[in-house]
C-alpha positions in Angstrom: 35.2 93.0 -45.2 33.2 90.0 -45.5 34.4 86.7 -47.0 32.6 84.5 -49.4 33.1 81.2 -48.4 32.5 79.0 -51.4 34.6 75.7 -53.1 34.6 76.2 -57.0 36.5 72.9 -56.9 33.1 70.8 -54.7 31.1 70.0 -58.1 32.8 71.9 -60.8 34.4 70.6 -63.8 38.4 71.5 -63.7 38.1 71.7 -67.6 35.0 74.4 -66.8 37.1 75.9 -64.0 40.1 76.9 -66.0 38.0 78.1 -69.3 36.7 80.5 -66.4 39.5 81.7 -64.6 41.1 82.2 -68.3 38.5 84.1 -69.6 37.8 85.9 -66.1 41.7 87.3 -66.7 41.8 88.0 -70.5 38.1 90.1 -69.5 40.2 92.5 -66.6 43.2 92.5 -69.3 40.6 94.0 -72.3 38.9 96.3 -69.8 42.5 97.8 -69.1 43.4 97.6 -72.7 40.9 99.4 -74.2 40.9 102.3 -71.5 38.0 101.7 -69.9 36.0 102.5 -72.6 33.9 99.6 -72.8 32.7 98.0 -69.5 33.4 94.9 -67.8 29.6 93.6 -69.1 30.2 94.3 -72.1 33.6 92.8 -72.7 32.0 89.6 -71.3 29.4 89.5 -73.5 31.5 89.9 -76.5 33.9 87.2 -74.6 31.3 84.4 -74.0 29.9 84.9 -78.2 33.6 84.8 -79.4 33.8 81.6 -77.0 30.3 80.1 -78.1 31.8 80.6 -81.6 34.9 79.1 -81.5 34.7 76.8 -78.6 32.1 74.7 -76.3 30.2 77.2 -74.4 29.3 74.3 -72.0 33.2 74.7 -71.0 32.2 77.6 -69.5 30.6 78.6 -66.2 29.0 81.5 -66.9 28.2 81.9 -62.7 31.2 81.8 -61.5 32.5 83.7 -64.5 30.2 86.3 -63.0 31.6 85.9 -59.4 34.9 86.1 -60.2 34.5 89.8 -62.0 32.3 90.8 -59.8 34.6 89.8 -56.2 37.2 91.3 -58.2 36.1 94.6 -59.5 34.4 95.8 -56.0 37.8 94.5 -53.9 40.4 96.0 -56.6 41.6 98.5 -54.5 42.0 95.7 -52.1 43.4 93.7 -54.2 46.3 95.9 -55.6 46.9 97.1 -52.2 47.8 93.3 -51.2 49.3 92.7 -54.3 51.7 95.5 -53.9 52.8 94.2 -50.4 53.7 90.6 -52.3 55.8 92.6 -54.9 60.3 92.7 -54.6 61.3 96.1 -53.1 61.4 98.6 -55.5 58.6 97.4 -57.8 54.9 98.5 -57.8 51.6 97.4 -59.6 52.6 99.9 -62.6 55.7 97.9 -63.3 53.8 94.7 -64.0 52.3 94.1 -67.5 48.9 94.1 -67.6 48.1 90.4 -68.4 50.3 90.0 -64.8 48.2 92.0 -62.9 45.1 90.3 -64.7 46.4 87.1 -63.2 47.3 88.6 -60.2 43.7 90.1 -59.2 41.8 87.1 -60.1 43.8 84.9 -58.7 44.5 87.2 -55.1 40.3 87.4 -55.5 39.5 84.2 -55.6 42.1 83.3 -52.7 40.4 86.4 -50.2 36.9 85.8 -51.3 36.1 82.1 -52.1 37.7 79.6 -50.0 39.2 76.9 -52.5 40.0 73.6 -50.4 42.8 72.5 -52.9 45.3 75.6 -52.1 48.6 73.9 -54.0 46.0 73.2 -57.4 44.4 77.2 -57.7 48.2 78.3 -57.9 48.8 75.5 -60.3 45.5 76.7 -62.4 46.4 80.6 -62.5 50.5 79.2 -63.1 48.6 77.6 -66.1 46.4 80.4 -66.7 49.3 82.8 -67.2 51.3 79.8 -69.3 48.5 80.0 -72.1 48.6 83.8 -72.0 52.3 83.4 -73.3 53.6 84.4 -69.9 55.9 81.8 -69.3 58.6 83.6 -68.7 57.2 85.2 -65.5 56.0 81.6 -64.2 58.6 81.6 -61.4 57.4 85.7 -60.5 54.1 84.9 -60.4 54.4 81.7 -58.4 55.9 83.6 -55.4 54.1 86.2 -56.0 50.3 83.7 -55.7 52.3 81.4 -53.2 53.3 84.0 -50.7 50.2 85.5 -50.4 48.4 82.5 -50.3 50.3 81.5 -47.6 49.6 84.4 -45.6 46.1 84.0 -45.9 45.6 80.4 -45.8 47.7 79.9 -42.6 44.7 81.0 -40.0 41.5 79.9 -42.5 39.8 76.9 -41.9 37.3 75.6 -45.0 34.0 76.3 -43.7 31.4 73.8 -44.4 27.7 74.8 -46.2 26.2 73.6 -42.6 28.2 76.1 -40.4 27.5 78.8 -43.0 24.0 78.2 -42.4 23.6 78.2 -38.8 
């Protein structure tokens, strides 16, 4: 597996940031929701001229809206099988609603496959993520849920810089 070692946080706008990771989520939640009958380009199409509509498409950023999805639909098997290791015994990805597991996969994505430097703020963003999704009742489930795993695979990862990645 190779890891993509990027900060979304070096030159981004926050307010950019989280009108990404939301829209990355509600995007996987559609894709689910309408039984894969539309795809994920599609859906984001659709997405970004809703949002160009009805909000400032400069609070988007389209290429890492792009990243996300795409880290996150080629790793999902991945993903769910790490996301089902993180889950109480007895309970298994099918259990979770589906705006859960949205937040889940993006979130576990990001965390595997671009290496954020501010590790307490990305929970805080998909916490936030899931709070505007009318999930607040699950905050506490999902915190453990992001935090453990994080945890794991934060412990032995040092932030590489752009100069190692290019020698």
């Amino acid at each position: 597996m190779i890891k993509i070692y990027h900060s979304l946080t070096e030159s981004r706008s926050p307010q950019k940031l989280f009108a990404t990771r939301i829209l990355a989520v509600q995007i996987l939640y559609a894709h689910k929701v309408c039984h894969e009958f539309k795809s994920y380009n599609s859906l984001k199409k659709e997405f970004i001229e809703y949002h160009q509509e009805n909000y400032d498409i400069a609070d988007l950023d389209i290429n890492i809206l792009d990243l996300l999805l795409r880290i996150t639909i080629a790793n999902k098997e991945y993903i769910d099988q790490e996301i089902a290791k993180f889950l109480n015994k007895g309970w298994s990805i099918g259990r979770l609603s589906e705006v859960v597991l949205a937040v889940f996969r993006v979130s576990f994505s990001e965390i595997v496959y671009l290496k954020n430097q501010n590790h307490p703020f990305l929970i805080y963003e998909y916490l936030q993520v899931a709070k505007s999704l009318n999930y607040q009742d699950d905050i506490k489930f999902i915190n453990a849920v992001i935090d453990a795993f994080a945890k794991k695979e934060w412990q032995d990862t040092k932030p590489i810089s752009m100069v190692e990645l290019v020698s």
